[in-house]
N, C-alpha and C positions, 0 to 999 in steps of 0.2 A: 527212133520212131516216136512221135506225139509232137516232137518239134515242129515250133511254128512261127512263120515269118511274118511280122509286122512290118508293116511300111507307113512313117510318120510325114505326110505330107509339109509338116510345117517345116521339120527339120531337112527337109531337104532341098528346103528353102533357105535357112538357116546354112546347109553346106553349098549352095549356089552364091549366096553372097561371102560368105568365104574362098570359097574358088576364086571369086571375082578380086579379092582384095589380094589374093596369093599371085595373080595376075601383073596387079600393080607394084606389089613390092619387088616380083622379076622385072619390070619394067623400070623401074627404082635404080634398081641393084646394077645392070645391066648400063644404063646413065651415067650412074658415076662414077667407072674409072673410061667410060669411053673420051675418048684423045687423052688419054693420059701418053702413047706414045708421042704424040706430035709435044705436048709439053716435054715430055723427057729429052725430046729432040732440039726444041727451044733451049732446056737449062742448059743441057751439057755436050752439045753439038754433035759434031762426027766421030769425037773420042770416042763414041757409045753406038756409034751404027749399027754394026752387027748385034747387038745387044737388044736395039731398038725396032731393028727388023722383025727382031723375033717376037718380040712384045706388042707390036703393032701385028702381026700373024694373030697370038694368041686374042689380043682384042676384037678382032673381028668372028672369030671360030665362038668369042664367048658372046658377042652380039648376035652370031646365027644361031646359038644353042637358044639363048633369053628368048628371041623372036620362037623358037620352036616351042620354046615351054609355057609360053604367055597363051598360043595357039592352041594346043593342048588345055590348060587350063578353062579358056574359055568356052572351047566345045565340051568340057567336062562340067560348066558353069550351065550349060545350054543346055545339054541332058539332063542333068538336076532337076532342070526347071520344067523341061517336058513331061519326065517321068511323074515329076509331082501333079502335075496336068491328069495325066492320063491315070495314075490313081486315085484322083478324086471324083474323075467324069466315071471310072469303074466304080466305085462306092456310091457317087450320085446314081447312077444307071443301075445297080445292083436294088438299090434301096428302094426305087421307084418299080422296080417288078417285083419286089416284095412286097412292097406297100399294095398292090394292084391282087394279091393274093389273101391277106390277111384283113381287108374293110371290110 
């Protein structure tokens, strides 16, 4: 009991543009081994099919997971940015029916 929660508008702007760049490096990340099976299939042909299959399987499962996580990121990038909104418009709005008590 006496605990009490601060909400710092700037920083959660500061964690919206963070989000935003965790976004990118999933996107990043996500890019660079995509066609790595089609190359593998290039280097070492049909010796490696069954190998390649599956590799080409996993590539895609790890492209719809990034696409999931980049999505995620960005509406937790979006909230950020709202909440920060909306606690400033409640502290501006707060301040101003104080202010209309105390002249």
């Amino acid at each position: 009991m006496g605990h009490f929660l601060y909400v710092v508008p700037e920083f959660l702007g500061v964690l919206e543009r963070i989000q935003g760049n965790v976004s990118a490096d999933v996107k990043s990340a996500v890019d660079m081994v995509s066609g790595i099976s089609q190359s593998v299939s290039t280097t070492h042909g049909s010796f490696c099919s069954l190998f390649n299959q599956t590799l080409a399987g996993f590539e895609t499962i790890r492209s719809a997971t990034g696409a999931c996580v980049q999505q995620v990121d960005g509406q937790l990038a979006d909230s950020l940015r709202k909440a920060a909104g909306a606690y400033l418009d409640a502290d501006e709005g707060a301040a101003s029916v104080l202010g209309k008590f105390f002249r």
